[in-house]
C-alpha beads as a LAMMPS data file, in Angstrom:
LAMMPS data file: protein, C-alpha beads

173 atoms
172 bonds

1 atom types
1 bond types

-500.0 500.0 xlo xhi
-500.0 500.0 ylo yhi
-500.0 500.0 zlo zhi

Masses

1 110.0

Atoms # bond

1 1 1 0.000 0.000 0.000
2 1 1 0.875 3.742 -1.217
3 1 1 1.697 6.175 1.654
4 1 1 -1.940 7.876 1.937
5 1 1 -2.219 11.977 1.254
6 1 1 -2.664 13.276 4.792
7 1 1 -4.245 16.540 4.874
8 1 1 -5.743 18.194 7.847
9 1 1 -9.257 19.842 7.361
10 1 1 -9.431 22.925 8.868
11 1 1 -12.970 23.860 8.903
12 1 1 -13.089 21.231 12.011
13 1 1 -9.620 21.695 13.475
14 1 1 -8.239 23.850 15.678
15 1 1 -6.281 27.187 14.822
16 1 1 -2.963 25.641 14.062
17 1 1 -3.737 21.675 14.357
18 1 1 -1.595 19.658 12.215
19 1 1 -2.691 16.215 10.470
20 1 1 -2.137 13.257 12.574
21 1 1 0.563 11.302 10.891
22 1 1 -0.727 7.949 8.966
23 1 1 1.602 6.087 11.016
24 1 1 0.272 7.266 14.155
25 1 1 -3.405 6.468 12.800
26 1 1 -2.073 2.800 11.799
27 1 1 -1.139 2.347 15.197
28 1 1 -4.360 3.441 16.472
29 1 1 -6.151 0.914 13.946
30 1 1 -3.465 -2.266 14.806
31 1 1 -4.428 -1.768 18.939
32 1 1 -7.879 -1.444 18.184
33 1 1 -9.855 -4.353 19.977
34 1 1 -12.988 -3.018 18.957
35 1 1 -14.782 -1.789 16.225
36 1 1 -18.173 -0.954 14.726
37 1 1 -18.841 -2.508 10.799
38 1 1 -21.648 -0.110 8.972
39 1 1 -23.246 -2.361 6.157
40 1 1 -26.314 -1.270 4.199
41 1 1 -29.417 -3.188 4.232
42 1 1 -30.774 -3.894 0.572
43 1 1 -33.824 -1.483 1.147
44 1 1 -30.778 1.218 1.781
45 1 1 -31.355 1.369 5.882
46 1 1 -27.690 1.526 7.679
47 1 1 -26.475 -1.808 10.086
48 1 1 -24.503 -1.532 12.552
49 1 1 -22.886 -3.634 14.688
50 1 1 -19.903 -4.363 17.202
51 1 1 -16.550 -6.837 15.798
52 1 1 -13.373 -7.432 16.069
53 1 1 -10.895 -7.041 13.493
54 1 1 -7.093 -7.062 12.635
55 1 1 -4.585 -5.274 10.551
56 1 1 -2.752 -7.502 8.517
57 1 1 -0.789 -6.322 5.455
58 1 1 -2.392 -2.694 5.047
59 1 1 -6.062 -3.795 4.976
60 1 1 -8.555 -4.624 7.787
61 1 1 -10.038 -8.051 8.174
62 1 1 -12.992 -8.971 9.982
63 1 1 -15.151 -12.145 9.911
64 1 1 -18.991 -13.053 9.995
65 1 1 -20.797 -16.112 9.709
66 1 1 -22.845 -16.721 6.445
67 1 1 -26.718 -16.584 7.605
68 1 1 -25.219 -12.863 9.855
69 1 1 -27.181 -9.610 8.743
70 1 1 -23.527 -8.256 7.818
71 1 1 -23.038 -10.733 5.816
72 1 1 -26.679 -10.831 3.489
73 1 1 -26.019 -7.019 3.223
74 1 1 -22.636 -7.309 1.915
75 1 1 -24.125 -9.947 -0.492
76 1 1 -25.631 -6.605 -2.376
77 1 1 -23.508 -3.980 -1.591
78 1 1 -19.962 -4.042 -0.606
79 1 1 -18.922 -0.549 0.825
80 1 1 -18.466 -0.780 4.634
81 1 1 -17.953 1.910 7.095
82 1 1 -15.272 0.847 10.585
83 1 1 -15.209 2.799 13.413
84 1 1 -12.973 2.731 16.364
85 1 1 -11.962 5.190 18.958
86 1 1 -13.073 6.486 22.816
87 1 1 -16.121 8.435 24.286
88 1 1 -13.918 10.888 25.544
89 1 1 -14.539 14.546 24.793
90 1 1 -10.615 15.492 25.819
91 1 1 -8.719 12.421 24.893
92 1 1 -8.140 9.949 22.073
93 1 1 -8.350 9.644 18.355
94 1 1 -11.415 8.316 16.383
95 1 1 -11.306 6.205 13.402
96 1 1 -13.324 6.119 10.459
97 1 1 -12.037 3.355 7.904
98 1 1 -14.101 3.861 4.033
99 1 1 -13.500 0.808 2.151
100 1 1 -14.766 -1.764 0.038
101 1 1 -15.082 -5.689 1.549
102 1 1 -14.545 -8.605 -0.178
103 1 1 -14.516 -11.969 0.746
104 1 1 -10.872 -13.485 1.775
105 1 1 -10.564 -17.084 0.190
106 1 1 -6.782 -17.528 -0.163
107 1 1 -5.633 -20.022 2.083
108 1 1 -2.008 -18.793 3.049
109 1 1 -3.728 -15.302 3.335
110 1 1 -6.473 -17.149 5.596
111 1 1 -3.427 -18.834 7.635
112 1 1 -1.841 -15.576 8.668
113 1 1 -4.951 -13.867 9.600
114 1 1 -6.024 -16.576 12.035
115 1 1 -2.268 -16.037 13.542
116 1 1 -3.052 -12.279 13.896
117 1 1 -5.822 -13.309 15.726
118 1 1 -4.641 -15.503 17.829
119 1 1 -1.764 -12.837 19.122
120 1 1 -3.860 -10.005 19.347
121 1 1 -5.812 -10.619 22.234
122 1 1 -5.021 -13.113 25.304
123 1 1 -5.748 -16.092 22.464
124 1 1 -9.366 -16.622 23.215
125 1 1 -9.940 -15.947 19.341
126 1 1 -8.441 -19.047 17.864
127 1 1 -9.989 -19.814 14.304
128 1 1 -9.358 -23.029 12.294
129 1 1 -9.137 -22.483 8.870
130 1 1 -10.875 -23.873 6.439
131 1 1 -10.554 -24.421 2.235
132 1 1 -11.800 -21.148 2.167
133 1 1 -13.234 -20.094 5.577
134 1 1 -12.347 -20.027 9.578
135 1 1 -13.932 -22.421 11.779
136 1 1 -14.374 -21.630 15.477
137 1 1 -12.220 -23.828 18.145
138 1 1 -13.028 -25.448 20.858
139 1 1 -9.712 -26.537 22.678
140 1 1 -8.821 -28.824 19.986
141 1 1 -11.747 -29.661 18.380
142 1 1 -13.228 -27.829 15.545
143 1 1 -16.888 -25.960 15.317
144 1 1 -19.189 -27.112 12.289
145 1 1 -20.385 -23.755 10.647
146 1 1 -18.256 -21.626 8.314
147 1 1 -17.307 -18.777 9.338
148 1 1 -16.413 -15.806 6.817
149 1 1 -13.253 -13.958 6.514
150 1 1 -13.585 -10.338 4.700
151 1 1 -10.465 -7.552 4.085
152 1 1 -11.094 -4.167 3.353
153 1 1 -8.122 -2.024 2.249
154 1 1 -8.941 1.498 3.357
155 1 1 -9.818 3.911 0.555
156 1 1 -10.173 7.011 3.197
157 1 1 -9.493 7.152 6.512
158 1 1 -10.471 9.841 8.930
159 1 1 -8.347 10.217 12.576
160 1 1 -10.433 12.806 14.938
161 1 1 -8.182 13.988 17.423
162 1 1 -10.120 15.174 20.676
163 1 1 -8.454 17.288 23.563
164 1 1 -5.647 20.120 22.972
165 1 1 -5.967 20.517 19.904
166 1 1 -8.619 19.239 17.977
167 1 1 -8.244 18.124 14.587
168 1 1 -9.643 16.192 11.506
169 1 1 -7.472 14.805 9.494
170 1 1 -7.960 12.838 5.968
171 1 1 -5.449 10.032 4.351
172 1 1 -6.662 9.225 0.906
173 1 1 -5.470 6.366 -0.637

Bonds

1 1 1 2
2 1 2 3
3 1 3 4
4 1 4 5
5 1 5 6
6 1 6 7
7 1 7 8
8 1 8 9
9 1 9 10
10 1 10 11
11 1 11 12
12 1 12 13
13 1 13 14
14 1 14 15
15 1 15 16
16 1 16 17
17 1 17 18
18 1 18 19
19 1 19 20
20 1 20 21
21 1 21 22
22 1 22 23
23 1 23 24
24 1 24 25
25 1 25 26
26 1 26 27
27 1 27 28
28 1 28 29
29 1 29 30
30 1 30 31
31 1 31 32
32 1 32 33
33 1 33 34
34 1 34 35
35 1 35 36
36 1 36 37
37 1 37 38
38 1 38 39
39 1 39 40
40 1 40 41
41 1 41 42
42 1 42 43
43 1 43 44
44 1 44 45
45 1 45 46
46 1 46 47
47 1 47 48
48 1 48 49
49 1 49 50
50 1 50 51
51 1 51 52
52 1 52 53
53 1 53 54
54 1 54 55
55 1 55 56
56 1 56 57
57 1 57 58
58 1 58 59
59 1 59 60
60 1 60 61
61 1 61 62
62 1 62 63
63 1 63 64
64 1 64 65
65 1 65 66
66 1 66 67
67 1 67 68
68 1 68 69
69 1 69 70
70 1 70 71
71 1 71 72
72 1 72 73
73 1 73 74
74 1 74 75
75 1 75 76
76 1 76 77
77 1 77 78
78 1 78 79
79 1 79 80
80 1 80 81
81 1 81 82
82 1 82 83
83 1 83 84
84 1 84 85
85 1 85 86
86 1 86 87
87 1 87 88
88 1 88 89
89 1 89 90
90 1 90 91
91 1 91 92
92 1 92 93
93 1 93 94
94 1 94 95
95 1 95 96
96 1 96 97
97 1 97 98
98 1 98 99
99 1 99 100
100 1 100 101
101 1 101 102
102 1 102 103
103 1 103 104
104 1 104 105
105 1 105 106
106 1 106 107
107 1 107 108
108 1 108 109
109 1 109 110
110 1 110 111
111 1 111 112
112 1 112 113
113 1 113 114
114 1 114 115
115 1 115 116
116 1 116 117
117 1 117 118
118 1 118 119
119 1 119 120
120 1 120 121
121 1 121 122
122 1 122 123
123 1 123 124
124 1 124 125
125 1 125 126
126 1 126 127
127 1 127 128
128 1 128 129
129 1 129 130
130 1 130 131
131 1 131 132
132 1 132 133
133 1 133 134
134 1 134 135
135 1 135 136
136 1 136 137
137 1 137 138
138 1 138 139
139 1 139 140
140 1 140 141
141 1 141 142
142 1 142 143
143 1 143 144
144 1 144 145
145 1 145 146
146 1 146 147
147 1 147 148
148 1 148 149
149 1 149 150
150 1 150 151
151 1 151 152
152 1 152 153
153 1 153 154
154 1 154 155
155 1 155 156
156 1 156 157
157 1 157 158
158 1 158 159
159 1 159 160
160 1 160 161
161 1 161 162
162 1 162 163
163 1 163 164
164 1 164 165
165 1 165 166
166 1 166 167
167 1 167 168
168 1 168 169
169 1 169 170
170 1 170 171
171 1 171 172
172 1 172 173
């Protein structure tokens, strides 16, 4: 992935905010542990919903299983929406990720995102993989039921820096 062009917008910045840099925003993304996926129902009404997802070679992945609202919506359109950040007022940075899903098949691809996974938190998220899906584990046995793998590589990303000073900043890929 291209370095993004970072630009600052100052209609909702502070006098004399600069951009937050992409790498600190990439940072903010990898240590996510939680974000929110907007899909769009197929008679156009927003879905929301709480996930977790990983960074893995400059793209986002995040999983679903089939028969999962997420899921039927992205069956019609693709264009998600992830959010991460705080509820603070004075502290933190926001995330809003614009991208594009599609469905991860690739098996070696497949292999290193379950090993993201597993690393990220304290290894309670430990998929199997399939031919071309995750299964869940249970100590060593493996869950019937695929479950989905999807990457989206950001087209836009928007860091909202709250506290001293307060800044939006763009990185368009």
């Amino acid at each position: 992935m291209n370095n993004p062009v970072t630009t600052v917008d100052d209609r909702f910045s502070e006098d004399g905010a600069g951009p937050t840099t992409w790498h600190d925003t990439r940072a903010a993304i990898e240590s996510a542990e939680l974000f929110c996926l907007t899909t769009v129902r197929a008679d156009g009404q927003p879905h929301v919903t709480p996930l977790v997802a990983v960074w893995f070679s400059d793209a986002l992945y995040f999983c679903a299983g089939a028969e999962e609202q997420k899921v039927v919506n992205l069956g019609h359109n693709d264009r998600v929406i992830l959010t991460t950040g705080r509820n603070d007022w004075n502290a933190g940075l926001d995330i809003v990720v614009e991208g594009v899903a599609s469905r991860e098949v690739s098996q070696e691809t497949l292999t290193r995102v379950a090993e993201v996974w597993t690393h990220k938190w304290d290894g309670r998220w430990q998929y199997a993989v399939g031919a071309d899906c995750f299964h869940h584990r249970a100590g060593e046995r493996v869950l019937e039921g695929d479950i989905f793998v999807f990457r989206v590589a950001p087209q836009k990303v928007f860091a909202f820096s709250e506290g001293t000073p307060f800044s939006q900043t763009r990185h368009q890929f």
